[in-house]
C-alpha positions as YAML, in Angstrom:
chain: A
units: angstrom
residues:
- id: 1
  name: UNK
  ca: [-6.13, 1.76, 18.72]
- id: 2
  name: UNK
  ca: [-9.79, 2.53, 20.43]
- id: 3
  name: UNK
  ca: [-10.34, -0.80, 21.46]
- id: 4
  name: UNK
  ca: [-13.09, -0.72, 18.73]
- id: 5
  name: UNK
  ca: [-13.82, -3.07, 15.94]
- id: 6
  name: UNK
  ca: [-12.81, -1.67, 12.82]
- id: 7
  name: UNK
  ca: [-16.21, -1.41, 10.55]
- id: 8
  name: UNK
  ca: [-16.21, -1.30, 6.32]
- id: 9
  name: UNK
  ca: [-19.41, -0.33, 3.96]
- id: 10
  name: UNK
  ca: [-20.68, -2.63, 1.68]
- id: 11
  name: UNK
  ca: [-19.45, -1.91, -2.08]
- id: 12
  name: UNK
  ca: [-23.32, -2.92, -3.30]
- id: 13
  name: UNK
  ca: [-25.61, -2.63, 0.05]
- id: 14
  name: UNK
  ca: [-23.79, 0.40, 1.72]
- id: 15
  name: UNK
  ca: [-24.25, -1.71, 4.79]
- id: 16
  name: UNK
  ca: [-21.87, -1.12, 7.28]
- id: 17
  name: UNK
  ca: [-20.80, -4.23, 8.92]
- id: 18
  name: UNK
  ca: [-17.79, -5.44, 10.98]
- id: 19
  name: UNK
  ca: [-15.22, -7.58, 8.56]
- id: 20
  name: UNK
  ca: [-13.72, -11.04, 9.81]
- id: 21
  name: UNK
  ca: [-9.82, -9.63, 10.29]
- id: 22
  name: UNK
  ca: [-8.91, -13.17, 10.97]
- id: 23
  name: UNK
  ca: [-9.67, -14.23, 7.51]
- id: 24
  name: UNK
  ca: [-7.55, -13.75, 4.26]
- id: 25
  name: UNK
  ca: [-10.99, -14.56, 2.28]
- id: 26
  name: UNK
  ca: [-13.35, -11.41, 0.68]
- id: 27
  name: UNK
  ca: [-15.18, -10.03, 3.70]
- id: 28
  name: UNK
  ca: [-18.86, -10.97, 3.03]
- id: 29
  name: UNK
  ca: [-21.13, -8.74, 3.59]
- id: 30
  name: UNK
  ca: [-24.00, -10.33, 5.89]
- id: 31
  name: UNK
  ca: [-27.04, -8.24, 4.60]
- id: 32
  name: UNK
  ca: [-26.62, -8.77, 0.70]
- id: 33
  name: UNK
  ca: [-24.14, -11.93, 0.98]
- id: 34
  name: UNK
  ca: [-21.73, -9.45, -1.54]
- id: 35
  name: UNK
  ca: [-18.21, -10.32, -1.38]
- id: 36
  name: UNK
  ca: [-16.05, -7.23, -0.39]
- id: 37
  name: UNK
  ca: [-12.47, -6.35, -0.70]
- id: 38
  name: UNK
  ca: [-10.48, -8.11, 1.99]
- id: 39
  name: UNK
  ca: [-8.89, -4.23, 2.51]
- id: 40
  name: UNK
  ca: [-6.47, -5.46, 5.22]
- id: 41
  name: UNK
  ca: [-5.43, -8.48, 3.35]
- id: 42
  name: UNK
  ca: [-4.86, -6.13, -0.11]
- id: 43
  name: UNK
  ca: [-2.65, -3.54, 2.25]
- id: 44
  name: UNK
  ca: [-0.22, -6.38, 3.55]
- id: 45
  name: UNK
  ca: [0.45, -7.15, 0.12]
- id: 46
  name: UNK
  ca: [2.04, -3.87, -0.94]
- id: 47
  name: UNK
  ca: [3.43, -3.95, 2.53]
- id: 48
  name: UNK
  ca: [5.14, -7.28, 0.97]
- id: 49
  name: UNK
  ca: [6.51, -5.44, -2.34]
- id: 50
  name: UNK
  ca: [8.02, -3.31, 0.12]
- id: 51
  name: UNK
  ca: [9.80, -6.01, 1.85]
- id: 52
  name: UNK
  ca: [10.89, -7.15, -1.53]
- id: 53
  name: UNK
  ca: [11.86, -4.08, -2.12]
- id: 54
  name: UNK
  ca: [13.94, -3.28, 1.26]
- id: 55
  name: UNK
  ca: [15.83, -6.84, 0.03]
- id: 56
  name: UNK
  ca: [16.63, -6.06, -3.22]
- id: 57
  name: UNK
  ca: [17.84, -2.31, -2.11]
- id: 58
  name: UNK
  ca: [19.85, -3.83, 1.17]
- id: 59
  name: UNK
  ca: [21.50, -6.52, -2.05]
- id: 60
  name: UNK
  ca: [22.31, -3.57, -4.05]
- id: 61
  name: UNK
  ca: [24.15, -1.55, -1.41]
- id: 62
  name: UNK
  ca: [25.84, -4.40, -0.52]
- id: 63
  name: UNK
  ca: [27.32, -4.94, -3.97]
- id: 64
  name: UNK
  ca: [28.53, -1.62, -4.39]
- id: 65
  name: UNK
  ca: [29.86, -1.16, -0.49]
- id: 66
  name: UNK
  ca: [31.74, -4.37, -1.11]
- id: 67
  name: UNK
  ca: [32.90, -2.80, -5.20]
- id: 68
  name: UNK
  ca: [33.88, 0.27, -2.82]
- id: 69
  name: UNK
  ca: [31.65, 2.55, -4.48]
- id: 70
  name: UNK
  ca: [31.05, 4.55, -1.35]
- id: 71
  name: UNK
  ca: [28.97, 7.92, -2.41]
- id: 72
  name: UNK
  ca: [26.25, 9.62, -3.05]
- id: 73
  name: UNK
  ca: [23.78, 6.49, -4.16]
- id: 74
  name: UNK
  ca: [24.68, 4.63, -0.82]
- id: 75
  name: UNK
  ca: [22.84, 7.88, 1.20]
- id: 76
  name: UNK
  ca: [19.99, 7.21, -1.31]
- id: 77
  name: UNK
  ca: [20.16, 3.47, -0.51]
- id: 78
  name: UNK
  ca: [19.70, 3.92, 3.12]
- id: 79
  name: UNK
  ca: [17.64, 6.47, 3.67]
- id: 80
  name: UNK
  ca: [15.34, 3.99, 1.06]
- id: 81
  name: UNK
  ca: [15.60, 1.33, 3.17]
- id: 82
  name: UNK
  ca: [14.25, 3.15, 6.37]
- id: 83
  name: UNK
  ca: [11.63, 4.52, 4.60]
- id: 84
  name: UNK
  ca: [10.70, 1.47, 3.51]
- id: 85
  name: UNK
  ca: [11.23, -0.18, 7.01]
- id: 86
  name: UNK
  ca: [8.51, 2.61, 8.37]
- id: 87
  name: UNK
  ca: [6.18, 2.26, 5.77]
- id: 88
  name: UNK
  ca: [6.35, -2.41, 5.87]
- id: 89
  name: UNK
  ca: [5.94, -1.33, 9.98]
- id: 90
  name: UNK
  ca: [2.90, 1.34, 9.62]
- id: 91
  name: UNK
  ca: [1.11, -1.09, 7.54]
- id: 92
  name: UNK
  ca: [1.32, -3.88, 9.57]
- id: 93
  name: UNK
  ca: [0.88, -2.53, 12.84]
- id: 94
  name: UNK
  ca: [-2.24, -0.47, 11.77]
- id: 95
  name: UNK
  ca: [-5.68, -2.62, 12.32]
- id: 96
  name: UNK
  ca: [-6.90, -0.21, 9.67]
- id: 97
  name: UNK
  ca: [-4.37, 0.14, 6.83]
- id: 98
  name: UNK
  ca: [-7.09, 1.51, 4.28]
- id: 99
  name: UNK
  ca: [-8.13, 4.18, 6.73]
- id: 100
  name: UNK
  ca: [-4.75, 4.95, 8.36]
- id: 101
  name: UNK
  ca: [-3.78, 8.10, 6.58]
- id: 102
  name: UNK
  ca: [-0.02, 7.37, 7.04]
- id: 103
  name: UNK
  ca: [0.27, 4.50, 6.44]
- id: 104
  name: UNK
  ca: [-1.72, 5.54, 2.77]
- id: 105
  name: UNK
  ca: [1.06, 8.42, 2.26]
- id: 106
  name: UNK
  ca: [4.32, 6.20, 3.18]
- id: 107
  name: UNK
  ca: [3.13, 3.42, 0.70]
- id: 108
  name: UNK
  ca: [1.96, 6.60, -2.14]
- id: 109
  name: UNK
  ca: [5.75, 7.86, -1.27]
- id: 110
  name: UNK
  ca: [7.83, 4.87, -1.57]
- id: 111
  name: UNK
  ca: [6.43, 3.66, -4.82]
- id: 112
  name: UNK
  ca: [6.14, 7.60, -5.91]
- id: 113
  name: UNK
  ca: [10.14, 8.07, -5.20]
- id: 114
  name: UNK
  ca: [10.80, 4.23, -6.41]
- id: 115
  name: UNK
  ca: [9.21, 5.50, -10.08]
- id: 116
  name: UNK
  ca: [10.80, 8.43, -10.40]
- id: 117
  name: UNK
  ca: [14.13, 6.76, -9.39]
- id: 118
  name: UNK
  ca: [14.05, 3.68, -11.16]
- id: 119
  name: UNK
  ca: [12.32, 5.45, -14.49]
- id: 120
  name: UNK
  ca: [12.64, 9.44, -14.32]
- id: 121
  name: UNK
  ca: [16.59, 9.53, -13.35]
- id: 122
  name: UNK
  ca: [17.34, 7.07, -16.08]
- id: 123
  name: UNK
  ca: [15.42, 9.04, -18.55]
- id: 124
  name: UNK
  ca: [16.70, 12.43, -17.83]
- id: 125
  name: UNK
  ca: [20.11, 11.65, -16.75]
- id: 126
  name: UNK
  ca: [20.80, 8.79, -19.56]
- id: 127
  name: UNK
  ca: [17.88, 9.67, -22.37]
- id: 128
  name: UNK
  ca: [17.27, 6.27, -21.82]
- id: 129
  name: UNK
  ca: [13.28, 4.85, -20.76]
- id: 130
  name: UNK
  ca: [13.89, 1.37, -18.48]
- id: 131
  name: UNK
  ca: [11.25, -0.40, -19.90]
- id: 132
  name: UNK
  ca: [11.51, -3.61, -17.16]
- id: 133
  name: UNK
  ca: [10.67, -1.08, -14.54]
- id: 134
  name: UNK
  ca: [7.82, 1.15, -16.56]
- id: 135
  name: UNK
  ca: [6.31, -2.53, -16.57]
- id: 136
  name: UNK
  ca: [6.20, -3.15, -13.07]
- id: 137
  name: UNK
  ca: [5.47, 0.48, -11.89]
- id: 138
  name: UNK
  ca: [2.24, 0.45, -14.42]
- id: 139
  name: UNK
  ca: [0.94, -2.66, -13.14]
- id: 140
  name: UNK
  ca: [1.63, -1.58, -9.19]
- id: 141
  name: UNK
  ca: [0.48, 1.84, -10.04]
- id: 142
  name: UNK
  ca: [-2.75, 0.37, -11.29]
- id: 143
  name: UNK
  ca: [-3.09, -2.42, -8.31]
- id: 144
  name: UNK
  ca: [-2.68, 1.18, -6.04]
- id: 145
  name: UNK
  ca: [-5.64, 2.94, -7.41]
- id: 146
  name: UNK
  ca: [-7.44, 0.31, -7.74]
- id: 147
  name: UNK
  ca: [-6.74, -0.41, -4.16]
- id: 148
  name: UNK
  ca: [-7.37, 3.65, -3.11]
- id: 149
  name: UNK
  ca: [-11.03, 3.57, -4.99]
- id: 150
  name: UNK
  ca: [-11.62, 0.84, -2.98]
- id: 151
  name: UNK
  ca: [-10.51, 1.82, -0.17]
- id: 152
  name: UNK
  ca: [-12.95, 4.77, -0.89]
- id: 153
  name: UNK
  ca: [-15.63, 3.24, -1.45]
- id: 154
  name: UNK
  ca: [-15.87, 1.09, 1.40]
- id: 155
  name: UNK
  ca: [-14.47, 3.35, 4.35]
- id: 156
  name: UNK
  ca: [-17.87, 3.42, 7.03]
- id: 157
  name: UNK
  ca: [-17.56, 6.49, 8.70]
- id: 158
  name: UNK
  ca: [-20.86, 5.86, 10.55]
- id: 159
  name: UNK
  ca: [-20.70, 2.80, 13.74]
- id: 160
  name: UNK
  ca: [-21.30, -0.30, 12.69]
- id: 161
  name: UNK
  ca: [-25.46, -1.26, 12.91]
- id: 162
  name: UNK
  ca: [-26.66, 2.27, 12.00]
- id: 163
  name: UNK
  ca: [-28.25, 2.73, 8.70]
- id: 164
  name: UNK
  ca: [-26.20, 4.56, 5.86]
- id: 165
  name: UNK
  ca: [-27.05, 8.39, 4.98]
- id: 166
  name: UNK
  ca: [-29.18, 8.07, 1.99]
- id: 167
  name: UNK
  ca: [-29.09, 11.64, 0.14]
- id: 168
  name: UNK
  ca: [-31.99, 12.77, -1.79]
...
């Protein structure tokens, strides 16, 4: 890190203004008193489905190392687990998780492979749709672009103090 503050735009102002990172509250903006995403807050939380996750996958392999089902799915199982060990470690060691482009490609990855995993391989391998997991992928797929847009929409580019670019 720079050593500088990390700075967010106002969703309704387009103020750019330096959030309270201490805080697990909205970030308030201090020109129009709008309440903004708390970005870093949002980020730790899929950070925490990926801890979930890294649990529930380390359980797993567990079961079938202990079954003696040694093969193919136990590569699968590790290599998930590390990616999901970088990904819970980007995110929480970046001061800017909604800004921090790799940190926005691990977490797009893991729940990207976790999908096609948990619902593609079932369906093409089985003919079967695993409609428990279509449930929880459509609701974290939606909380993810929700989060991008806002992400989007409240990334400052400019220095915190210095009026936005208005285009005519």
């Amino acid at each position: 890190m720079s050593g500088t503050s990390p700075a967010i735009r106002c969703k309704r102002c387009g103020n750019t203004f330096e959030p309270n990172m201490r805080t697990n509250d909205a970030w308030q903006c201090p020109g129009c008193q709008a309440k903004n995403p708390n970005l870093r807050r949002h980020y730790r939380s899929v950070a925490d489905l990926c801890i979930l996750g890294l649990i529930v996958t380390a359980i797993v392999m567990g079961v079938r190392v202990s079954r003696g089902e040694i093969g193919f799915g136990l590569v699968f199982g590790v290599a998930q687990c590390v990616l999901l060990l970088v990904t819970i470690v980007a995110v929480y060691r970046s001061s800017t998780p909604w800004a921090d482009r790799r940190a926005k490609v691990l977490i797009w990855t893991v729940f990207g492979l976790a999908l096609s995993f948990n619902v593609g391989v079932p369906l093409c391998i089985a003919g079967r749709l695993n409609i428990p997991f279509l449930i929880v992928y459509v609701v974290v797929f939606s909380f993810l672009f929700w989060l991008n847009g806002q992400a989007a929409r409240c990334t400052a580019f400019e220095p915190p103090g210095s009026s936005p670019v208005v285009k005519s």
